[in-house]
C-alpha positions in Angstrom: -69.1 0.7 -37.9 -71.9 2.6 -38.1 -74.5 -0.3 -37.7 -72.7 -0.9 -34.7 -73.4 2.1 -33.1 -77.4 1.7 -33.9 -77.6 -1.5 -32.5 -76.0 -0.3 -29.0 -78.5 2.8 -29.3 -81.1 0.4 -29.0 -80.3 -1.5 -26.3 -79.6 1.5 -24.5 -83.6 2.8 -25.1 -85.0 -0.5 -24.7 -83.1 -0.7 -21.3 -84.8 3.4 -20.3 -88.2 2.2 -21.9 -88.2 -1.3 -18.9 -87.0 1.5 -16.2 -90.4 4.0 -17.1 -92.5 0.9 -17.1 -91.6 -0.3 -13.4 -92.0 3.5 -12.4 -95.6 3.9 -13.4 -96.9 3.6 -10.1 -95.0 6.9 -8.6 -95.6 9.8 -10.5 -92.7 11.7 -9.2 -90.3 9.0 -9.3 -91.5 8.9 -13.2 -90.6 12.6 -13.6 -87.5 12.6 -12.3 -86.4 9.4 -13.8 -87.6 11.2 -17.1 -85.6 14.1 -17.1 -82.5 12.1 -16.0 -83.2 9.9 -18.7 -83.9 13.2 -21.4 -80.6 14.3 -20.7 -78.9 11.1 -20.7 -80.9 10.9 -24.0 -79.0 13.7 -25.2 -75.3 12.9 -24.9 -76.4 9.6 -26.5 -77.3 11.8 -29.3 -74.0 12.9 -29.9 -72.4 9.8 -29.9 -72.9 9.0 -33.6 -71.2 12.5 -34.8 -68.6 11.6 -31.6 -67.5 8.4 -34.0 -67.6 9.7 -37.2 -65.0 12.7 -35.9 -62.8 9.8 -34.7 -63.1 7.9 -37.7 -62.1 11.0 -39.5 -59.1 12.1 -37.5 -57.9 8.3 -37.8 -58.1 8.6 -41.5 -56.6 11.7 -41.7 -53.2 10.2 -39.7 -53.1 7.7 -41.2 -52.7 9.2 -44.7 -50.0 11.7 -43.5 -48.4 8.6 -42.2 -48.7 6.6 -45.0 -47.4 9.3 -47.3 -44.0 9.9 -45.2 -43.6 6.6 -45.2 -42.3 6.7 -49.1 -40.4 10.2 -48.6 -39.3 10.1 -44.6 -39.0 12.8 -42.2 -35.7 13.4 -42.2 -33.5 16.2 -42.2 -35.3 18.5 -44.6 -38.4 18.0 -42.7 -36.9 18.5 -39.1 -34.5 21.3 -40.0 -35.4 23.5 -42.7 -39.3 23.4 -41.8 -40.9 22.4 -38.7 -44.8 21.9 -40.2 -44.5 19.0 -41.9 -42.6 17.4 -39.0 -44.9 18.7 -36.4 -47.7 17.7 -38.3 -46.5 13.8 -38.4 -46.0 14.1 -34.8 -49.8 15.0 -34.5 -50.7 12.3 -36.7 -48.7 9.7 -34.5 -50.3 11.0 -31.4 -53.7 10.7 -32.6 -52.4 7.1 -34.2 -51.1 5.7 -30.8 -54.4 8.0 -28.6 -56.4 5.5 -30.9 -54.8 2.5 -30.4 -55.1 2.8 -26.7 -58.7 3.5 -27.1 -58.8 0.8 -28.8 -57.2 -1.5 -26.4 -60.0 -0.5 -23.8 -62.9 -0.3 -26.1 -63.4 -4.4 -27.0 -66.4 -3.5 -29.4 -64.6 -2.0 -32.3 -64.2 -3.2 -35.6 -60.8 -5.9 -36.1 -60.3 -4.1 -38.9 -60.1 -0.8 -37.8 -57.9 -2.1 -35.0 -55.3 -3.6 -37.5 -55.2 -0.2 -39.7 -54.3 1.6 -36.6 -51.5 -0.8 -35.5 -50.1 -1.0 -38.8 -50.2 2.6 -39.1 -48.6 2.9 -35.7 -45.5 0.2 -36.7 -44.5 2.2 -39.6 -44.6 5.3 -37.7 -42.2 4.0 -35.3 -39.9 2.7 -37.9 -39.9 6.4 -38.7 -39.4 7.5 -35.4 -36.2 5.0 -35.1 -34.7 6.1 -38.1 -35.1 9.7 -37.0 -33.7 8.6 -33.5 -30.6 7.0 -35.5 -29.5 10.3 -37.6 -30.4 13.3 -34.7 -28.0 11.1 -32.3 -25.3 10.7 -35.5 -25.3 13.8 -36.9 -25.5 16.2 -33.3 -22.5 14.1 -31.5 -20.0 16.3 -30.2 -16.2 15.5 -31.2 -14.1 14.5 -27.8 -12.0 17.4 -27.6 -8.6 15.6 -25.7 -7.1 18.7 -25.8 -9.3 20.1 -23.5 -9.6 17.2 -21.2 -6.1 16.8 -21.1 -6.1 20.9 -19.7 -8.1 20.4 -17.2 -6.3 17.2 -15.6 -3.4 19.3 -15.7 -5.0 22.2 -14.3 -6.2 19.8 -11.5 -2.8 18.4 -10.6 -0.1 20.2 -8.4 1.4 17.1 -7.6 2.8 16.3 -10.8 5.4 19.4 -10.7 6.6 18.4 -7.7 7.2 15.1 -8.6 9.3 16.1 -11.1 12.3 15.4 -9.0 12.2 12.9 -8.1 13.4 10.9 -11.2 14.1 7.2 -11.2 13.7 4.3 -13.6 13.3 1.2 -12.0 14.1 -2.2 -14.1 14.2 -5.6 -13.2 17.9 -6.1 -13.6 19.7 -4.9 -9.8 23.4 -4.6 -11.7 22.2 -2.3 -14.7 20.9 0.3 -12.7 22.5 3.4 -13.1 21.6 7.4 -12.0 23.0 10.3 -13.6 25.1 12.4 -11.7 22.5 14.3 -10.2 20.4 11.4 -9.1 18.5 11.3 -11.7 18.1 8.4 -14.5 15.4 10.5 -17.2 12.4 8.6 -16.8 9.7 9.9 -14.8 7.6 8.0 -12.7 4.2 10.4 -13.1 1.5 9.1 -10.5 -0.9 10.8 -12.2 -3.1 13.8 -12.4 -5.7 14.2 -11.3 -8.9 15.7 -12.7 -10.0 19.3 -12.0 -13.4 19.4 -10.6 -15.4 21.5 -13.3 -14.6 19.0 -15.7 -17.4 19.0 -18.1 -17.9 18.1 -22.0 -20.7 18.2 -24.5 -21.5 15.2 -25.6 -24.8 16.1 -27.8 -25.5 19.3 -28.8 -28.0 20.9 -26.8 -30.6 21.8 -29.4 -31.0 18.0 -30.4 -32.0 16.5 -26.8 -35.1 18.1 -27.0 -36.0 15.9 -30.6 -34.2 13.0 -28.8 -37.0 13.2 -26.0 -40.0 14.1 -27.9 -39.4 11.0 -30.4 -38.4 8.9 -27.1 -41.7 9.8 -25.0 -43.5 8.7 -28.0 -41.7 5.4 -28.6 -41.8 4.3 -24.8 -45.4 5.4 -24.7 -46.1 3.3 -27.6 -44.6 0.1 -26.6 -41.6 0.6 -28.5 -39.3 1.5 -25.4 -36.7 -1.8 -26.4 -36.3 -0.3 -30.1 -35.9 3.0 -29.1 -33.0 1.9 -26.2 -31.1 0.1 -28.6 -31.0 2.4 -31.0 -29.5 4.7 -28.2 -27.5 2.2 -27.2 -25.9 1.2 -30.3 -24.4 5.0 -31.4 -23.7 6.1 -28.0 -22.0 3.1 -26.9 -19.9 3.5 -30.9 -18.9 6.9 -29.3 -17.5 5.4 -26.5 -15.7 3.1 -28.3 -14.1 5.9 -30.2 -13.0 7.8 -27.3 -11.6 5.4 -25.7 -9.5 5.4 -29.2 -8.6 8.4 -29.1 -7.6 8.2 -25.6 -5.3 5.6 -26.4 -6.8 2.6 -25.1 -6.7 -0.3 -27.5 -8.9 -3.5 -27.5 -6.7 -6.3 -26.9 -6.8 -9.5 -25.3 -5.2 -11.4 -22.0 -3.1 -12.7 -24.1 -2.0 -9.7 -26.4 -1.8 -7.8 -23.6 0.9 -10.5 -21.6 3.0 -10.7 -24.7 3.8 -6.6 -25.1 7.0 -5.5 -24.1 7.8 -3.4 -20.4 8.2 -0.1 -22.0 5.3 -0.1 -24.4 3.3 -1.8 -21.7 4.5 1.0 -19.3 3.3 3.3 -22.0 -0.1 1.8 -22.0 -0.9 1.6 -18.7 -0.6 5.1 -17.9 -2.9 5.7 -21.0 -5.2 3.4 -19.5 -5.3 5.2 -15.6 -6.0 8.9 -17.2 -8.8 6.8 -19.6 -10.1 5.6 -16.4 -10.4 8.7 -15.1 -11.4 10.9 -17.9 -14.3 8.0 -19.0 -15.5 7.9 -15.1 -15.6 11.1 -14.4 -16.5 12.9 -17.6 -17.7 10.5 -19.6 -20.2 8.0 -17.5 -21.4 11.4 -15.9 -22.0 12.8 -19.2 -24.0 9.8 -20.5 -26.0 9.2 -17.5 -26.9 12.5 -17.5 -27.9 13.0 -21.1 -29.8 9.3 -20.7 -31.8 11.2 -17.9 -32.5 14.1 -20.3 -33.6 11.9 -22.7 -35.8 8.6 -21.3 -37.2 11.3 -18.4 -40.8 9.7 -19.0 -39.1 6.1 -17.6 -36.8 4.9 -15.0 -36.5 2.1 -16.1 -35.8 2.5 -20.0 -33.1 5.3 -18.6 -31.3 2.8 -16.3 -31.1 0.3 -19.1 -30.3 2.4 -21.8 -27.4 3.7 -19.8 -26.1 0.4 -18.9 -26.0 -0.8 -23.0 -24.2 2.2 -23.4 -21.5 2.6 -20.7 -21.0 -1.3 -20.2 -19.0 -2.2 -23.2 -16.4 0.9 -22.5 -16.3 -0.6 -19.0 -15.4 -3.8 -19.6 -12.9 -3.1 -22.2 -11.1 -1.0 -19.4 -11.4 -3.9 -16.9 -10.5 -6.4 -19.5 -7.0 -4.6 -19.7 -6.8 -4.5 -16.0 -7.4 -7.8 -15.6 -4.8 -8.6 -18.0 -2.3 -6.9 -16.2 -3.1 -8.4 -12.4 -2.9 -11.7 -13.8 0.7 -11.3 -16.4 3.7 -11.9 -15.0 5.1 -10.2 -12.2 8.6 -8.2 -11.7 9.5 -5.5 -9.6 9.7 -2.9 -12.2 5.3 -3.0 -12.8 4.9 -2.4 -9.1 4.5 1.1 -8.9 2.0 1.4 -12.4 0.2 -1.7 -10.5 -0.5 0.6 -7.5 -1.6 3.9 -10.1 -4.1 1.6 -11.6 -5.1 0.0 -8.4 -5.5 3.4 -6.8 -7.3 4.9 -9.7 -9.8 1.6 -9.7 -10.6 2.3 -5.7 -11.1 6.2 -6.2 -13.9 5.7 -9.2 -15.2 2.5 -7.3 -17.9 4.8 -5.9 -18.6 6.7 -8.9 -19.5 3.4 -10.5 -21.7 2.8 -7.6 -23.4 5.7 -8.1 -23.8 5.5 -11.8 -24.8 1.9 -11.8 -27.5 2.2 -9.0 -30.2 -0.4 -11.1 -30.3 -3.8 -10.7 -29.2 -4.2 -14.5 -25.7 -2.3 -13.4 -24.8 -4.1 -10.0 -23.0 -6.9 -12.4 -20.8 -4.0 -13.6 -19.9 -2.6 -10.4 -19.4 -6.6 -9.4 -16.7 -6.5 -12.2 -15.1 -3.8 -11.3 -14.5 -5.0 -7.3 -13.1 -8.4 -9.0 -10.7 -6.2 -10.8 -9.8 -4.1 -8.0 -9.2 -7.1 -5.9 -7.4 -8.3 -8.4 -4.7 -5.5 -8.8 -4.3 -5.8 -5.2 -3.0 -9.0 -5.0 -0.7 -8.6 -7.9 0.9 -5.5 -5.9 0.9 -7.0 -3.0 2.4 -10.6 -5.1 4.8 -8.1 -6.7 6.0 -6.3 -3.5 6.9 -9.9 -2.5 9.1 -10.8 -5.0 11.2 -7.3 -4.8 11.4 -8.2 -0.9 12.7 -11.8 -1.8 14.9 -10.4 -5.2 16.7 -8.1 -2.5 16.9 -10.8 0.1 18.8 -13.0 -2.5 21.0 -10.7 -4.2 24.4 -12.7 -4.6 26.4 -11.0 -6.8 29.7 -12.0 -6.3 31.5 -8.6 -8.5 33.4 -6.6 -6.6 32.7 -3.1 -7.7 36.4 -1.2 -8.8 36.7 1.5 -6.6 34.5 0.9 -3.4 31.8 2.7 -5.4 27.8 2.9 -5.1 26.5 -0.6 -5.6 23.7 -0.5 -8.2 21.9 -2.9 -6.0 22.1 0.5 -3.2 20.8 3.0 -5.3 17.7 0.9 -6.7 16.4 -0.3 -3.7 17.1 3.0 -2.0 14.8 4.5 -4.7 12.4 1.6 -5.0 12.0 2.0 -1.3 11.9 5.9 -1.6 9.1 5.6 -4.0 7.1 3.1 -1.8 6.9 5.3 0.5 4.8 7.8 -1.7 2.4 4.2 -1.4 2.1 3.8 2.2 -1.8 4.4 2.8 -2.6 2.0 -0.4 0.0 -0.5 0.7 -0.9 -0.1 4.7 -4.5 -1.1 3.0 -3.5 -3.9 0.9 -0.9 -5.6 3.4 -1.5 -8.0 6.1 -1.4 -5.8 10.0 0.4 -8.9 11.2 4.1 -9.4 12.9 5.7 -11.4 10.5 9.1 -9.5 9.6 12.6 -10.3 10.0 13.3 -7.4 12.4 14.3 -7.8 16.1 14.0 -5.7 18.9 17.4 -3.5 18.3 16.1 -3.1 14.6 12.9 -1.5 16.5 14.3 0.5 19.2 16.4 2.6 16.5 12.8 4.0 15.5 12.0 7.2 17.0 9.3 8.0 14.3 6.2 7.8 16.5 5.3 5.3 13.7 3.0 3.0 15.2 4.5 0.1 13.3 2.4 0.2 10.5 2.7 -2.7 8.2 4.3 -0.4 5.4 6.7 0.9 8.1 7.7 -3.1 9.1 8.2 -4.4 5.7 10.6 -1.2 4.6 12.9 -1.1 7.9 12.9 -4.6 6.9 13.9 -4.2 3.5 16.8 -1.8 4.6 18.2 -3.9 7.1 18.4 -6.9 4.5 20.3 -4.3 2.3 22.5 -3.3 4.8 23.6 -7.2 5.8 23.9 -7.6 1.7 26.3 -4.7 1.6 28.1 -6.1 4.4 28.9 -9.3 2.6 29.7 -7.8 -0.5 32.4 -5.8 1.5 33.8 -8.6 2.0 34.6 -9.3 -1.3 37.7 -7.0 -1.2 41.2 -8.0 -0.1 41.8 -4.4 0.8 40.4 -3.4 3.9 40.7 -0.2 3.6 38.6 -0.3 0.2 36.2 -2.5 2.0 35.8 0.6 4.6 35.5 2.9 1.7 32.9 0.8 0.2 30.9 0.8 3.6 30.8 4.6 4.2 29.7 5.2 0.7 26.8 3.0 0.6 25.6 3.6 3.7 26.4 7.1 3.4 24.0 7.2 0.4 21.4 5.4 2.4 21.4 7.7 5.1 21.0 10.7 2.6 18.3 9.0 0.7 16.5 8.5 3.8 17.1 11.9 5.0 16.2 14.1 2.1 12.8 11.9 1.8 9.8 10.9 3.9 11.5 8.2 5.0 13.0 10.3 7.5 9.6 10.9 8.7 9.2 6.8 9.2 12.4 6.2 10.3 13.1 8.9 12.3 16.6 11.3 13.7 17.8 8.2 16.1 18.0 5.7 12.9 20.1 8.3 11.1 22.5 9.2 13.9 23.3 5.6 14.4 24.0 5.1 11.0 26.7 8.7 10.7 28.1 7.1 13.6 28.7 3.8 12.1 30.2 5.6 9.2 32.6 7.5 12.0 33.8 4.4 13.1 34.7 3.0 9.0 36.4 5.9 8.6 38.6 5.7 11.6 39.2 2.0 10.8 40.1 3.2 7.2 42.8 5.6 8.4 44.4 3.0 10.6 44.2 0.6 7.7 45.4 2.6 4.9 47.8 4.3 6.9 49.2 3.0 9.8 52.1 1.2 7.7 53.1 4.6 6.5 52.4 6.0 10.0 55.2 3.7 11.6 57.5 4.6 9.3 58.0 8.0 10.9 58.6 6.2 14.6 61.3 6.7 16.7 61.6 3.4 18.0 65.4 1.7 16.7 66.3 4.8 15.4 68.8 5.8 18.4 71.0 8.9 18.8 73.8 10.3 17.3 74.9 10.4 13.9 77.2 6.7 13.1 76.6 5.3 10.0 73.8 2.2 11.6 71.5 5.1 12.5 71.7 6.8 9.6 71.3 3.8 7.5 67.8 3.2 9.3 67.0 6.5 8.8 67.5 5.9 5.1 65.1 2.8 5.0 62.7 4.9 7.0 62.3 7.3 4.6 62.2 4.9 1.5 59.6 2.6 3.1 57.4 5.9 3.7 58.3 6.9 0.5 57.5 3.5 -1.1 53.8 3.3 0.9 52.7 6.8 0.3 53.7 6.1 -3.3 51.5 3.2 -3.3 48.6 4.3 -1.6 48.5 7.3 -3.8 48.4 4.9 -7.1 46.1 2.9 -5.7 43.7 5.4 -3.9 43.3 7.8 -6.4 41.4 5.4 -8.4 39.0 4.5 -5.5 36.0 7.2 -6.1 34.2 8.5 -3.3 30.4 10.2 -4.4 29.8 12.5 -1.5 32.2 15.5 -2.5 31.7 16.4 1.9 32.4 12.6 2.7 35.7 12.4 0.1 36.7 16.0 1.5 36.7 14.7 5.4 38.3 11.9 4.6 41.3 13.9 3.2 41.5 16.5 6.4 41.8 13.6 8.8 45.0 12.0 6.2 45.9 15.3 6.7 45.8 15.7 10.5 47.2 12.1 11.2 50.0 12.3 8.8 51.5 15.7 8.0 52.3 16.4 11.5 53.6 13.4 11.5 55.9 13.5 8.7 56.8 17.3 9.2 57.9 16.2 12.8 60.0 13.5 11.4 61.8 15.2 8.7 62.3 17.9 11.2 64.3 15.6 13.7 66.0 13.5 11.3 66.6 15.0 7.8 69.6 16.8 8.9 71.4 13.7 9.5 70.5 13.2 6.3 71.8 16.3 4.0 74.8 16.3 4.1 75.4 12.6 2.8 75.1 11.7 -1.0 71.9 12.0 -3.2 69.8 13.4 0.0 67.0 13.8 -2.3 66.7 10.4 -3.0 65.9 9.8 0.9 63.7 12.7 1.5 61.7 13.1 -1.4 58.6 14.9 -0.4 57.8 18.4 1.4 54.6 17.9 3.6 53.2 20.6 1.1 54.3 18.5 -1.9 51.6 15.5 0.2 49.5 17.6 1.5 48.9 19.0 -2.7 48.7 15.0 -3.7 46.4 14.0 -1.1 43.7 16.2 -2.9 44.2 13.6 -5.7 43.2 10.7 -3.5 39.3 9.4 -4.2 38.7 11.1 -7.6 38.4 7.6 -9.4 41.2 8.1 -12.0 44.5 8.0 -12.5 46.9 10.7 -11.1 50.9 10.5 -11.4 53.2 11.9 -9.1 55.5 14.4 -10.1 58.1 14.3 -7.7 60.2 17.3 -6.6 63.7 16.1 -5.7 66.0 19.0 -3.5 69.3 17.6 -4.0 72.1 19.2 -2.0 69.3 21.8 -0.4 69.9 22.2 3.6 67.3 21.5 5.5 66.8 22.7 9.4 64.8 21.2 11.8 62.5 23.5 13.0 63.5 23.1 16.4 66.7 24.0 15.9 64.9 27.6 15.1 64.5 30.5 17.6 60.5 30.0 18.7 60.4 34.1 18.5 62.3 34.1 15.1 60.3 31.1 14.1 56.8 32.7 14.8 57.3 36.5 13.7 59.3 36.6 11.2 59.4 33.4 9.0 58.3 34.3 5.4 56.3 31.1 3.4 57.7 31.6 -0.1 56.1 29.3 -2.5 59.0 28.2 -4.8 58.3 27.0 -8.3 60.0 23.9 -9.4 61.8 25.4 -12.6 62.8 28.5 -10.5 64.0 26.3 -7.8 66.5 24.8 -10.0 67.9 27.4 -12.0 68.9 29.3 -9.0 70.0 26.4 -7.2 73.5 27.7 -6.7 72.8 30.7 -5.5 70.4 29.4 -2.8 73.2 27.1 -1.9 75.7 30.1 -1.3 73.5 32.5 0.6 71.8 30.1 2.7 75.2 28.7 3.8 76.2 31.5 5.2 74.0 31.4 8.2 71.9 28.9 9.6 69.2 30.5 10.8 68.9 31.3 7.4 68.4 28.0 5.7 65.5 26.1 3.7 63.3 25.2 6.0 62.2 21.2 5.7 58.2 22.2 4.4 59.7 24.4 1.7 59.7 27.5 3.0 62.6 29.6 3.8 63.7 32.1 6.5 63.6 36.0 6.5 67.2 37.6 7.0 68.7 41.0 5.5 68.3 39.5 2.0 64.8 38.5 2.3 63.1 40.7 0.2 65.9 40.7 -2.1 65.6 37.1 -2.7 61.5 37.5 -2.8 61.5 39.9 -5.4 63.7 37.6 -7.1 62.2 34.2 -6.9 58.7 35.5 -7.4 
């Protein structure tokens, strides 16, 4: 080395010595040149000393190198005293100062340059190792718990949705609701995030290492070992939390093979893991990759991309396994959560992935996206054509609900929660089975929106499926009742939802009314036999023995169908406790004046002949009492009170003042009835306006109290 630096001393004078020589001929071109020279002369002086204090400083690195290479730096050195750690940080900056001196300065010793490289590699073997255990040793645990807070924190929509309970199956015949609507599975669209959301993912104290030991790696040509090192325990961590999150690593396959309910049970896993690792995560490690590779935009972009990419695609991977498994109606709605969830972090992925090296990820997560879309879309489909083809051929015992009612009705009802996603995913084009009537009954404002087309659609196929399914009874009148309870239920579905807001007041006022017009076609149904029974047509005048034998045959056939229809109705059910209570007023109104009219004309004729009872069986109380049995869906006997040998007056037979003022309504118990049965019969004989009046009740005379006070 040091003959070296003689031998370019002397070029250097022999060079000055040519220069005097061509100046002898101006003096004072000579004396300046000489006293530029003199003090040139004099740094050249100092070079010799200048080499021997680098030599020295090498030397001295190296050995401190060197000897940590057989103990290390690690924790005792970093932690528990900074000097000897600080002090191999010098020796690797003078190391790598050298070697770039080197790399300019072509004239130095091979030798020299391999000491300093080799120095150099085992110092950055050092550094790695360093790199590995700050990263290991200061990760921060996930704390779920936390994260789990804040997204509920963030969410008032999941309260609210509370309510509205349904569990939707594949399977139109085994759906069932509890009483109150409800079934006790919750559809939860998810929360969503809080924005402060924020975790720790390295302790703060160790970024500062990470970065000195980075800047030194990157600035020593060891940028790719130092971003895999990064890579690998970072990206480890991810893989863990996405663990502890609940999202497993499983295949196409695996994932197409698992069961609805534990898939169902996944897939919401997966959508909060989407958000949580988006939105907390990503930003978390892009952030801390920032903190980190600061001296290198290039080296931060990549390392971020090693990290993150592996977390991301085992999220797609699942999603992608889902798009593409098979479809049924009962995976719609999680389809759309993970759908929506994939569009509202597509721009955060754009934003994290900005480099070249991370448009492939944000490539993969569009193909999964579009992916999701079509299978909603391809499963929306096949619940419009399942619904379409419903055939079942079972008439339902009682005129009840369908199950086919109540799960589209709350399929539909849910959908609509959908409508900006599914306006977005389905075609803006005309092709729906509705015609122009269908339209016109919207009064919305709805621009015809393509969510708005497909569900009027989907209720008007419903409502020409419940049509022929009514026809599946033999009973007309149960047919009615099976109309106004399914649409009934429609109608309150759409009212207490936002499909009122699509559908509009005009849909749902044509719907009560067709529901007005089934339950006026019931009545005359179910009752117009009875109702002709209590004619006066072929009765005639008089008292002879023909008339009185129609009379008889008149009240046994009214006798016989009210029997019937109470046997038989009471076991029909009708849901809507308003609905099953109007029907019963209007029996009420059509038939009790009816009958109270009838026995009030004819019974006389009747009473005093043999076994009266047997003729005129019922009081209009006594129906009026049994009618409240009707649409309760179970079995109800009649107990029937028989007044044998009782005399009954017609009310108009009655003085209208007498009648008005001062007639007294006595309830009269059965047992009571009969155990003073004789003395009724001897007071009450005595006058007529004093007699048992034909709806139970009997007149006020002297004795009224008296007999009050005794039969109460």
């Amino acid at each position: 080395m040091m003959a070296a630096t003689v031998e370019g001393q002397d070029r250097v004078l022999a060079t000055a010595q040519q220069i005097v020589k061509s100046l002898n001929m101006n003096t004072k071109a000579t004396e300046d040149m000489m006293l530029i020279l003199s003090n040139f002369d004099n740094r050249l002086s100092n070079i010799g000393s200048g080499a021997e204090e680098v030599n020295r400083r090498f030397e001295t690195a190296e050995k401190v190198i060197l000897r940590r290479d057989s103990g290390g730096v690690g924790e005792a050195s970093s932690r528990n005293s900074e000097s000897p750690w600080e002090e191999y940080l010098e020796a690797v900056d003078t190391i790598i100062k050298l070697t770039e001196d080197l790399n300019i300065q072509s004239d130095w010793d091979s030798q020299i340059m391999d000491r300093a490289e080799n120095a150099l590699q085992i110092a950055m073997s050092k550094l790695e190792d360093e790199f590995l255990h700050i990263l290991i040793r200061n990760t921060v645990p996930l704390d779920v718990e936390r994260l789990y807070g804040s997204i509920r924190r963030g969410s008032a929509s999941l309260a609210s949705f509370a309510s509205n309970e349904i569990e939707i199956g594949d399977d139109f015949e085994s759906y069932r609701e509890d009483e109150d609507g409800g079934s006790g599975y919750l559809h939860e669209r998810g929360a969503s995030l809080g924005g402060d959301v924020y975790v720790e993912l390295i302790y703060a104290d160790a970024i500062k290492e990470l970065k000195s030991i980075a800047d030194r790696m990157i600035r020593s040509g060891y940028e790719k070992e130092c971003c895999q090192a990064y890579s690998s325990v970072r990206r480890d961590v991810l893989d863990e939390c996405l663990s502890i999150l609940g999202v497993e690593k499983l295949s196409i396959e695996e994932v197409q093979k698992i069961e609805w309910k534990t898939l169902d049970e996944k897939m919401k896993k997966w959508i909060q893991a989407v958000k949580i690792v988006v939105k907390v995560l990503l930003y978390g490690e892009k952030q801390l990759c920032e903190q980190v590779f600061s001296e290198s935009e290039l080296i931060k972009e990549i390392s971020f991309v090693e990290t993150a990419k592996s977390c991301v695609m085992q999220l797609l991977n699942f999603g992608e396994a889902v798009a593409i498994g098979q479809r049924s109606s009962e995976k719609l709605f999680r389809i759309l959560d993970m759908y929506d969830v994939i569009a509202d972090v597509l721009p955060d992925f754009e934003m994290l992935f900005t480099d070249e090296s991370g448009e492939s990820v944000c490539d993969e997560v569009r193909v999964v996206l579009s992916a999701l879309g079509e299978a909603a879309i391809g499963t929306f489909v096949e619940f419009e054509n399942a619904v379409k083809g419903e055939n079942s051929r079972r008439a339902l015992q009682g005129g009840e609900i369908h199950p086919v009612t109540r799960y589209v009705m709350n399929y539909i009802k849910l959908l609509v929660d959908y409508s900006d996603t599914l306006n977005a995913l389905l075609p803006n084009s005309e092709d729906h089975d509705l015609n122009r009537e269908d339209l016109d009954d919207i009064d919305s404002g709805d621009t015809f929106s393509p969510i708005s087309c497909r569900l009027l659609s989907l209720m008007t196929s419903l409502e020409a499926n419940l049509e022929e399914k009514s026809r599946l009874y033999d009973d007309n009148a149960l047919r009615y009742i099976f109309l106004m309870n399914n649409i009934l239920y429609i109608v309150q579905k759409v009212k207490d939802s936002e499909l009122r807001n699509l559908l509009g007041d005009r849909w749902i006022r044509k719907h009560r009314g067709q529901i007005r017009q089934w339950h006026t076609s019931y009545l005359r149904s179910a009752w117009g036999k009875a109702i002709l029974c209590l004619k006066d047509e072929g009765i005639g005048g008089g008292s002879s023995s023909a008339s009185k034998l129609i009379l008889k045959e008149r009240f046994k056939n009214f006798n016989a169908c009210f029997e019937e229809i109470y046997r038989v109705q009471s076991l029909w059910r009708v849901s809507d406790a308003q609905l099953r209570e109007e029907l019963r007023i209007s029996i009420s109104e059509k038939v009790l004046p009816a009958y109270r009219s009838f026995v009030g004309r004819f019974g006389s004729q009747l009473d005093s002949g043999r076994h009266a009872g047997k003729y005129v069986k019922y009081t209009p109380d006594d129906l009026e009492n049994y009618l409240s049995d009707l649409f309760e869906g179970k079995h109800a006997v009649l107990n029937n009170i028989r007044r044998k040998g009782l005399k009954v007056v017609p009310h108009c037979f009655l003085p209208t003042s007498v009648y008005c003022n001062n007639f007294v309504h006595v309830s009269i118990p059965v047992v009571k009835l009969e155990l003073l049965f004789v003395l009724l019969q001897v007071v009450f004989n005595c006058c007529c306006s004093e007699a048992l009046c034909c709806d139970g009740s009997f007149m006020s005379c002297s004795y009224g109290s008296w007999f009050r006070s005794s039969l109460l």
